[in-house]
C-alpha positions as CSV (number, residue, x, y, z in Angstrom):
1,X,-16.0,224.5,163.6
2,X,-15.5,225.8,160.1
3,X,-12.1,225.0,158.6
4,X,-10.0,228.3,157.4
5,X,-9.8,228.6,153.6
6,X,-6.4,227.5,153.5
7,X,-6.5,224.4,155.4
8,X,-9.6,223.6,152.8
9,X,-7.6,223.7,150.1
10,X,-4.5,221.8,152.0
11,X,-6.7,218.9,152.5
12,X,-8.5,219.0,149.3
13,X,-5.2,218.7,147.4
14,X,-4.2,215.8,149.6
15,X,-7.6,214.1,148.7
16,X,-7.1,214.6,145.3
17,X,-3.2,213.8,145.4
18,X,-4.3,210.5,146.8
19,X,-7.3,209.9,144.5
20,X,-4.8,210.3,141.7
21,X,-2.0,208.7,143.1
22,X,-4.5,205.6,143.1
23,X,-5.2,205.8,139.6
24,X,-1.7,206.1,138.5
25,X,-0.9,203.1,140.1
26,X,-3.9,201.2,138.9
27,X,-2.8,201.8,135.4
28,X,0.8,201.2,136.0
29,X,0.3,197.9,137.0
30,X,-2.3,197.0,134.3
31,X,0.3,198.4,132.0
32,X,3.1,195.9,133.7
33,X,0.4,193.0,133.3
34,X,0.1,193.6,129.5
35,X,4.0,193.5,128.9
36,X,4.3,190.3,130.9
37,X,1.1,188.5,129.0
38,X,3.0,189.7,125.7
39,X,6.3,188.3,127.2
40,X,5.2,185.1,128.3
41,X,3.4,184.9,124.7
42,X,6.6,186.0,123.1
43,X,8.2,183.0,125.3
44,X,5.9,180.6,124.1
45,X,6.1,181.8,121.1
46,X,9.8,181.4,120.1
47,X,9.7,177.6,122.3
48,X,7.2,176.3,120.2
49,X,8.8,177.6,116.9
50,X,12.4,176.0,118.7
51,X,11.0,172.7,119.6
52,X,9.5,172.8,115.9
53,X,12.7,173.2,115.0
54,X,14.0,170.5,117.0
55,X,11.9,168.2,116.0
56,X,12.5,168.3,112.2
57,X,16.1,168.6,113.0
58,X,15.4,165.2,115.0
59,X,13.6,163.8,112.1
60,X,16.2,164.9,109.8
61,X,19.1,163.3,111.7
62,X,16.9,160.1,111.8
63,X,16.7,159.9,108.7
64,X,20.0,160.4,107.5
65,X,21.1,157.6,110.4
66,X,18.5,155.3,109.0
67,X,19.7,155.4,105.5
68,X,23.3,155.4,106.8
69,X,22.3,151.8,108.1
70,X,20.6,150.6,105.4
71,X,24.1,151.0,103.4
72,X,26.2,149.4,106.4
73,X,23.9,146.1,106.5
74,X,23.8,145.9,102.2
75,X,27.5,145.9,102.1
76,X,27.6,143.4,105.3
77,X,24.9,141.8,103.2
78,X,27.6,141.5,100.5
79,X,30.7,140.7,102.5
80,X,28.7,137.7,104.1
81,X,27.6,136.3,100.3
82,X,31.5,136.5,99.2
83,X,32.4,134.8,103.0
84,X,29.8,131.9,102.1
85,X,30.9,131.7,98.7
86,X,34.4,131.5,99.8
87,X,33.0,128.7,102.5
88,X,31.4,126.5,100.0
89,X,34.1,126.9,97.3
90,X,36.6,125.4,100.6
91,X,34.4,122.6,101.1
92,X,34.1,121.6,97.8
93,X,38.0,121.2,97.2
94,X,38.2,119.6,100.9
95,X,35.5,116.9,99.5
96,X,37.7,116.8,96.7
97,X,41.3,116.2,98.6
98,X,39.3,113.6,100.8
99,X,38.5,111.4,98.2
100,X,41.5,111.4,96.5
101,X,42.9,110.5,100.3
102,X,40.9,107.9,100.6
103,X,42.0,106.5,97.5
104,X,45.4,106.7,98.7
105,X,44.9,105.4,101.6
106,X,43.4,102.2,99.8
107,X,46.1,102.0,97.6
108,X,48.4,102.0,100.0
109,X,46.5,98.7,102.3
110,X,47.0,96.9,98.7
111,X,50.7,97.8,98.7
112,X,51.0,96.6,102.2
113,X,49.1,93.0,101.6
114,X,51.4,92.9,98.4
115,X,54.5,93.3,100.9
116,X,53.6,91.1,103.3
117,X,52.5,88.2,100.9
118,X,56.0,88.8,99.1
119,X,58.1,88.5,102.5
120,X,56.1,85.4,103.9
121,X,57.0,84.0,100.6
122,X,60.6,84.9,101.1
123,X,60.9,84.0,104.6
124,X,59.3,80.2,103.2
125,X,61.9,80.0,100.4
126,X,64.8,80.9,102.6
127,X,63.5,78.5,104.8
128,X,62.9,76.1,102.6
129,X,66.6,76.7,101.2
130,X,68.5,76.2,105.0
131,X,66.9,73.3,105.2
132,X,67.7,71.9,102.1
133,X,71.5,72.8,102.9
134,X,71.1,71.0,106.7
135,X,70.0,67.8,104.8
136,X,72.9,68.2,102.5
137,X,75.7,68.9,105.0
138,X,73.9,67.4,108.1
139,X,74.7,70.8,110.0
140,X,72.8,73.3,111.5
141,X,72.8,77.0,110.6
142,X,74.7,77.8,114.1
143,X,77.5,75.0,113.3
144,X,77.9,76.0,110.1
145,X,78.5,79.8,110.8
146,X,81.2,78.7,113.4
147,X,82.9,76.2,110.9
148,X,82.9,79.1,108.8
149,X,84.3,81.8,110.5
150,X,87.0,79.3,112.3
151,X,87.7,78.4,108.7
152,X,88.5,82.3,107.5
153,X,89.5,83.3,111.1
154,X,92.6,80.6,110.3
155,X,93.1,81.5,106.9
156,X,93.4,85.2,107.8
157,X,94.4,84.9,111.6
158,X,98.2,86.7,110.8
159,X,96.7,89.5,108.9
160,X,93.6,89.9,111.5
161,X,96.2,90.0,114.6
162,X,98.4,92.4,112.9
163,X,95.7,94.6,111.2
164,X,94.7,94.6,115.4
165,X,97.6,95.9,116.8
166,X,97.8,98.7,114.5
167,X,94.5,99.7,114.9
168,X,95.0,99.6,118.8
169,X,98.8,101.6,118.4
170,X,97.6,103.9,116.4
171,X,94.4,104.9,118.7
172,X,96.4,104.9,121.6
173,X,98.8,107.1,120.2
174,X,96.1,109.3,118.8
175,X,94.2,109.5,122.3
176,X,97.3,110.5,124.3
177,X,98.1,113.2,121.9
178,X,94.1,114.4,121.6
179,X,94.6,114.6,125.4
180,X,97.8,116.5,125.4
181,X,96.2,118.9,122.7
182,X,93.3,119.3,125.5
183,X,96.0,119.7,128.6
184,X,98.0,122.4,126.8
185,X,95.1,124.5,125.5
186,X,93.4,124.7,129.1
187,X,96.5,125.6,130.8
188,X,97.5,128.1,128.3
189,X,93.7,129.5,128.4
190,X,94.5,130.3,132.5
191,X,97.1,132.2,133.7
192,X,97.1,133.2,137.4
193,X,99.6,134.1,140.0
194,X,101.1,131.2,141.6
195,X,103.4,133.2,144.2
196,X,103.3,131.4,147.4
197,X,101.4,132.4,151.0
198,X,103.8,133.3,153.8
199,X,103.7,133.6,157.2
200,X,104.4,137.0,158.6
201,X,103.3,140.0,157.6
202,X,104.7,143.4,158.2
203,X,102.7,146.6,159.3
204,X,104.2,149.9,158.5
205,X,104.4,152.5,161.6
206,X,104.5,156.3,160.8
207,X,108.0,156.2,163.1
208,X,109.7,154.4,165.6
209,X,108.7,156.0,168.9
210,X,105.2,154.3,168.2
211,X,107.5,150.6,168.8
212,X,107.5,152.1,172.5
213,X,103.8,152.6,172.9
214,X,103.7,148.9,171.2
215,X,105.3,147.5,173.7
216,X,104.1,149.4,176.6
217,X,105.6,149.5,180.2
218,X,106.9,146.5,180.7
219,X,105.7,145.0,177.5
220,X,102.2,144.6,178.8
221,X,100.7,145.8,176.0
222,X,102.5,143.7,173.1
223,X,101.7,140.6,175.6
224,X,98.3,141.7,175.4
225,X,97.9,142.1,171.6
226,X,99.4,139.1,171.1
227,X,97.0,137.1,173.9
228,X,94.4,138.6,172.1
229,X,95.1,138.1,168.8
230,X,96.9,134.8,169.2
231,X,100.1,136.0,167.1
232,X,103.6,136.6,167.9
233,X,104.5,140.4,167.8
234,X,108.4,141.1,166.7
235,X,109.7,144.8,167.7
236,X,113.2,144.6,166.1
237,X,115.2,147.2,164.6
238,X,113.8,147.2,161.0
239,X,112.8,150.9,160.6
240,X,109.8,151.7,159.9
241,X,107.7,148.5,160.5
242,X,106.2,146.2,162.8
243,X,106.1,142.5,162.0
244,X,103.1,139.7,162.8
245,X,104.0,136.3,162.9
246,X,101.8,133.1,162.7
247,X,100.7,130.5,160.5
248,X,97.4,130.8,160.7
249,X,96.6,133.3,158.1
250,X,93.2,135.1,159.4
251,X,94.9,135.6,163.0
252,X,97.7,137.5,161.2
253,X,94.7,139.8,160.1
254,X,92.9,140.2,162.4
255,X,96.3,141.1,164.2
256,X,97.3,143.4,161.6
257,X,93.8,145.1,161.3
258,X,94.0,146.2,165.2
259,X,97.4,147.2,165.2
260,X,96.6,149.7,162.2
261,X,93.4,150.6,163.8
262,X,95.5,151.2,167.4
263,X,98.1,153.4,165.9
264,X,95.7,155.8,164.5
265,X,94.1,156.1,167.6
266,X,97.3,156.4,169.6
267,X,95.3,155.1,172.7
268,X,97.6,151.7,173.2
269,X,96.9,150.0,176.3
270,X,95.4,146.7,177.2
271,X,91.4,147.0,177.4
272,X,91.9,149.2,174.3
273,X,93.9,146.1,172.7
274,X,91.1,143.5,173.4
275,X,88.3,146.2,172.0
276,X,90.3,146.9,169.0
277,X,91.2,142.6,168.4
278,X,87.1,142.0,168.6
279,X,86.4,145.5,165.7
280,X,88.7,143.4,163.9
281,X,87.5,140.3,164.1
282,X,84.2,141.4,163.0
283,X,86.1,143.1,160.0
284,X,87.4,139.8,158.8
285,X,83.9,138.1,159.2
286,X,82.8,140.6,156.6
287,X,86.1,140.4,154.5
288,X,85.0,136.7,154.6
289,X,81.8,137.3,153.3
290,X,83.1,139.3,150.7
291,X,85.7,137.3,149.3
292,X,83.2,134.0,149.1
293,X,80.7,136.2,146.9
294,X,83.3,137.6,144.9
295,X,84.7,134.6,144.2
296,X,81.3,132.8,143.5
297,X,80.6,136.1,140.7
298,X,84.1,135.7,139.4
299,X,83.1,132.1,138.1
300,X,79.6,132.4,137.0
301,X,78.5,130.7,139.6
302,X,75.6,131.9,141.5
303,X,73.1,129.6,143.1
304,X,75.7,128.9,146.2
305,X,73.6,129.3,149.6
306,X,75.1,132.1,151.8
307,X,76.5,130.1,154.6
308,X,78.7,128.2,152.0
309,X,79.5,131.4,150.6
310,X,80.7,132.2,154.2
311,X,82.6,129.1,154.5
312,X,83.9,129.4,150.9
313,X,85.5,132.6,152.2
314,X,87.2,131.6,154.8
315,X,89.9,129.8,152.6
316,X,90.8,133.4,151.8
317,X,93.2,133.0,154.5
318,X,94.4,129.1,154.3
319,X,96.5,127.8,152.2
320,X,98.0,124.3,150.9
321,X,101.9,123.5,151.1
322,X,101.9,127.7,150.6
323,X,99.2,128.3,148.0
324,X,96.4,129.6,149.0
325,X,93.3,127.7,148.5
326,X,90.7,130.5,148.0
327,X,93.0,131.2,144.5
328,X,93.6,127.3,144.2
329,X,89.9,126.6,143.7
330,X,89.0,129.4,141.5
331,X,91.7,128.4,139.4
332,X,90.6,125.1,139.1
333,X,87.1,126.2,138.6
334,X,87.9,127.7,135.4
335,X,90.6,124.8,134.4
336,X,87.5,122.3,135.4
337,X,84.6,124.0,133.0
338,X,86.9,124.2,130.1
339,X,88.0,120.7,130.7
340,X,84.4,119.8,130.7
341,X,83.8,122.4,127.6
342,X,86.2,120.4,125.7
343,X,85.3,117.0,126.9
344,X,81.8,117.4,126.4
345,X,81.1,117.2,130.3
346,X,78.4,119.0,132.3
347,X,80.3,122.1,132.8
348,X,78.1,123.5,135.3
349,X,78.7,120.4,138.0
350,X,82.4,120.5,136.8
351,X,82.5,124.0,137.9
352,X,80.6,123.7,141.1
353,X,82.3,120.5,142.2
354,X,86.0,122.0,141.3
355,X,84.7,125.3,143.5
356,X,83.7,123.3,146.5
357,X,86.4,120.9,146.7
358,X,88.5,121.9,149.1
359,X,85.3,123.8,151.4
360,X,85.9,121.1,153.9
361,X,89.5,122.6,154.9
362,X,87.3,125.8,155.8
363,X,86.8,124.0,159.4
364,X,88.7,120.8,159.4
365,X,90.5,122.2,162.3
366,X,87.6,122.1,164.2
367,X,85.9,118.8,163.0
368,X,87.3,115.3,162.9
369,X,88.0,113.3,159.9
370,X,89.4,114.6,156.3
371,X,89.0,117.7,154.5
372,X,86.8,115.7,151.7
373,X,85.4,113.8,154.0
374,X,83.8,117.0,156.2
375,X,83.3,118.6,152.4
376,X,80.7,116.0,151.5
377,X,79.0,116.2,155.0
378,X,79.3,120.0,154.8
379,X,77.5,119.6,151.0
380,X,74.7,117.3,152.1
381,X,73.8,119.4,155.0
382,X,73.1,122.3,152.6
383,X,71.1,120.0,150.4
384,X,74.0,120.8,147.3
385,X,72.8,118.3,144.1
386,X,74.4,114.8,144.5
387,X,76.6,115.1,141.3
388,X,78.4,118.0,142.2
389,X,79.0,115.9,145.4
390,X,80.1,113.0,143.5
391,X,82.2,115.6,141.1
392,X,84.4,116.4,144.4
393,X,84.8,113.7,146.5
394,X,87.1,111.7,144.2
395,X,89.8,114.4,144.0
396,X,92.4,112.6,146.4
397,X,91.3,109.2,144.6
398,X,89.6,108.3,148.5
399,X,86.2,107.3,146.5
400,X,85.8,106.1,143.1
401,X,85.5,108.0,140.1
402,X,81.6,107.8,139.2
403,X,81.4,110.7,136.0
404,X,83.2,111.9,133.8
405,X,82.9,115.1,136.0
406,X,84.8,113.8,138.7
407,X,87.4,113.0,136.5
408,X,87.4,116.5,135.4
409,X,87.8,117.7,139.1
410,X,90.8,115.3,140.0
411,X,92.7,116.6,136.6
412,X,91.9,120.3,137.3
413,X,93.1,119.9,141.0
414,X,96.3,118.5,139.9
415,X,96.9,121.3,137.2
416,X,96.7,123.9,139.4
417,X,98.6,122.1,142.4
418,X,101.8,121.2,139.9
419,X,102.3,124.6,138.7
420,X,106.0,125.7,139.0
421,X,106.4,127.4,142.2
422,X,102.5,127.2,143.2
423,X,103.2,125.1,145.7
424,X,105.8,124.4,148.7
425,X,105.7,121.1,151.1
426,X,108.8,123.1,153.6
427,X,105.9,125.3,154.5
428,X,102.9,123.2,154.9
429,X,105.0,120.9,157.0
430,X,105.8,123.8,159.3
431,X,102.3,125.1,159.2
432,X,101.3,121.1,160.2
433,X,103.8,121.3,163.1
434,X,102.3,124.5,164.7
435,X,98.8,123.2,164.2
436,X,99.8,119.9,166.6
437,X,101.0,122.0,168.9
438,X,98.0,123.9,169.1
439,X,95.5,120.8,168.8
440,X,97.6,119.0,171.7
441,X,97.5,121.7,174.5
442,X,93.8,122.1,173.3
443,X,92.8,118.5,173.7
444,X,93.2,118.9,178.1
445,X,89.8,120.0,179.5
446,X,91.3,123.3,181.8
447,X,93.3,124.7,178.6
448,X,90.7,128.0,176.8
449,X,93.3,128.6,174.3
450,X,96.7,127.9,172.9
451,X,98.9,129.5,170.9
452,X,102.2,128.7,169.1
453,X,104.6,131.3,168.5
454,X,108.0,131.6,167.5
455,X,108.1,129.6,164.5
456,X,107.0,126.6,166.9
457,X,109.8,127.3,169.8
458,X,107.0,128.3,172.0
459,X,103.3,127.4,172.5
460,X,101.9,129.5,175.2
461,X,99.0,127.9,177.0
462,X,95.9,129.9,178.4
463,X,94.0,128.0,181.4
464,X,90.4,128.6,183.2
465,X,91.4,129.8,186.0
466,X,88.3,128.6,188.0
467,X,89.3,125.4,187.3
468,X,92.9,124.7,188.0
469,X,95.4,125.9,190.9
470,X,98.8,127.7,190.7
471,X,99.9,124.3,191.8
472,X,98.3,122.0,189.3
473,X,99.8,124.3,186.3
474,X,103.1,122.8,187.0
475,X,101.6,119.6,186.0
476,X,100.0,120.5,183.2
477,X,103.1,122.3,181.1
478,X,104.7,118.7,182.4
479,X,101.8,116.9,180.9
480,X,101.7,119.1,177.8
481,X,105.3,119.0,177.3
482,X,105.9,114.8,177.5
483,X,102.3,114.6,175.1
484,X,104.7,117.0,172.8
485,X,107.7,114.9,172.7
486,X,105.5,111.5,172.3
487,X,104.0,112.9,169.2
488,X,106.1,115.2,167.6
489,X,109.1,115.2,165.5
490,X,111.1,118.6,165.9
491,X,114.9,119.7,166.4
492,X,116.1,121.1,169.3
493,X,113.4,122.1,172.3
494,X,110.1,123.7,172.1
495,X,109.4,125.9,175.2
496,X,105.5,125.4,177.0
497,X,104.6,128.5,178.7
498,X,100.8,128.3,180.7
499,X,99.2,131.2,182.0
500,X,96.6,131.4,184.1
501,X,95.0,135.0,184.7
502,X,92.7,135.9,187.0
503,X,90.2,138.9,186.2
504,X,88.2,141.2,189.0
505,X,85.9,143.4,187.2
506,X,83.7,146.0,189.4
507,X,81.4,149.4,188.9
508,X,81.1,152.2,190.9
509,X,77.7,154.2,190.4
């Protein structure tokens, strides 16, 4: 079928749209492949002239770097020719200063043959000469020498005696007064307090209806604070105040520490008591600790071990015919290392013997035997160095003095003791009595604890209960009482009062 003229010409202008269409892109793309061949060219182009570049740049830096080095090495060149001139010129005058040494040197061996030849000879003639006197006086050179000093020791025996005694007056005169100078200038160097340790102390109360809580119904609670505290309670009159009696000095604070600790509280009663005596017992553990390092850094002394530090601070609270021995022994720590300052002693063992002097009386209430004695067992067991042991133990002249530090410690102990008013045997023998007390009731095997209160009138004695009767108590305040009177001196009568408490404890859940 014959196409319609104007679908012809439709399909003849597609043919030819396409023809063309096939052209144009023919020469598009050979026209795209000519600018990328002149591209790439132009690439290669400009890298060749760049690495061209590169290269003389390269050759260029070289060169520079190469004469650089040439100049470094000629003028290493000339440092090393000025070093080895400098060498050789050393050498030379070093050859030249050892032969002139050896010169001296054998100069000197003739000197020394010279010497020697001239003392052999002298040593001949001199002995050539005694002997010639031994065959004139038929004596030898030891009688002589005796004949001759007996002769001038007779001759002059007057003025020789008296020219003695001077020397010896006037030495002895000057060493007493060098030691008085000494004396005077250490004591006036310290200055401390020398106000004596009592035996009570007195706890202020906000006001007096708080004495009624004190003493609680019955007084079961003042019996309790003082069980538990081992201290004698007095609720008098005096306004204002409570007062805590006993001798030993860390019961009264451990006393007064609870009794504060109680009336802030306000919850007085007897478990209460015993919970607030332990708190404070744990509180003067840790006072104790603290007053042993301070006292340690107040001297310059600080190579102590801890657990003397501990004990050290437990003489906080004892003292010695009233003076407390804490302050005793600092004092004579400083007294001891300006004694040995002056004396030209070791001050260090000085100091540390004079510190730990007394460290026995920390626990001779619990140990047998002295207070130096248990101080040098105490010191050995903590491996302290054997002269500060030495430095202590001769205090109360019971050992020898071995060094001059020991004397040091004896004279620093007795300065501080003879102070005016430092000291007071009244008290320390009262504070003895109450101890005795204590230590008798405590040496039978059914007494726990013991205590001795007003001012030594009264020990109160606390028993196991498990192990004693109602009946058998009787026995034992009899017992106590004659042991008392056997060993003890006292006026008038001292009252043993033994309690024995029993305890049921039980939880409900």
């Amino acid at each position: 079928m014959i196409l319609s003229s104007p679908w012809l010409v439709a399909l003849m202008s597609v043919a030819g749209g396409t023809v063309l269409g096939y052209f144009l892109r023919q020469i598009i793309a050979q026209y795209r492949k000519n600018s990328l061949e002149v591209e790439v060219k132009s690439i290669l182009l400009d890298a060749k002239n760049q690495s061209v570049k590169t290269v003389e740049d390269a050759k260029n830096r070289a060169e520079e770097i190469l004469d650089k080095s040439k100049q470094e090495t000629k003028e290493r060149e000339s440092q090393l020719r000025k070093l080895e001139e400098k060498v050789l010129e050393k050498d030379e005058a070093l050859e030249k200063r050892r032969a002139v040494f050896e010169q001296d040197v054998e100069s000197l061996k003739k000197k020394v043959e010279e010497v020697r030849k001239i003392r052999e000879e002298a040593e001949n003639l001199d002995k050539r000469k005694q002997e010639e006197l031994q065959k004139i006086a038929n004596l030898s050179e030891d009688e002589a020498k005796k004949e001759l000093l007996d002769a001038v020791e007779k001759k002059f025996e007057t003025d020789i005696l008296a020219r003695i005694q001077k020397v010896e007056l006037f030495g002895q005169d000057k060493l007493e007064q060098k030691a008085r100078d000494i004396l005077a200038s250490v004591i006036q160097r310290i200055a401390s307090s020398t106000a004596s340790e009592v035996t009570t102390t007195a706890v202020n109360i906000p006001s007096d209806d708080i004495k009624g809580k004190i003493i609680g119904k019955e007084g079961r609670n003042i019996r309790a604070l003082e069980r538990a505290a081992g201290v004698e309670i007095i609720v008098d009159d005096t306004p204002g105040s409570v007062v805590i009696s006993s001798f030993d000095p860390v019961r009264r604070q451990v006393a007064r520490i609870a009794l504060e600790n109680l009336i802030l509280d306000g919850r007085i009663q007897p478990a209460k008591i015993e919970e607030m005596v332990e708190k404070a017992k744990n509180d003067v553990e840790k006072m104790i600790k603290d007053a042993g390092e301070k006292a340690s850094f107040e001297v310059g002394i600080f190579d102590i071990d801890p657990r003397l530090l501990m004990l050290l601070g437990r003489l906080k609270f004892r003292t010695s015919y009233g003076q407390n021995v804490l302050q005793h022994s600092i004092e004579m720590t400083h007294v001891a290392g300006m004694l040995a300052s002056e004396l030209g002693g070791d001050v260090a063992i000085a100091k540390k013997g004079a510190l730990l002097h007394d460290i026995g009386k920390a626990v001779d209430h619990e140990i047998q035997g002295t207070h130096v004695e248990i101080g040098r067992r105490i010191l050995q067991k903590f491996n302290v160095d054997q002269k500060v042991i030495i430095a202590m133990q001769s205090h109360h002249e019971e050992y020898p003095y071995e060094t001059l530090e020991s004397i040091i410690v004896q004279t620093a102990d007795a300065i501080s003791a003879s102070r005016p008013g430092a000291r007071r045997d009244s008290i320390e023998n009262y504070i003895k009595r109450l101890e005795d007390l204590e230590r008798i009731a405590l040496s039978f095997d059914t007494v726990e604890k013991s205590y001795a209160i007003q001012a030594g009138r009264e020990i109160r004695v606390f028993v196991t209960p498990e192990r004693i009767s109602d009946l058998e108590m009787k026995t034992l305040a009899r017992d106590i009482a004659n042991r008392i009177e056997q060993e003890l001196k006292y006026p008038g009568e001292i009252k043993v009062q033994v309690i024995r408490e029993n305890r049921v404890v039980e939880y409900a859940r």
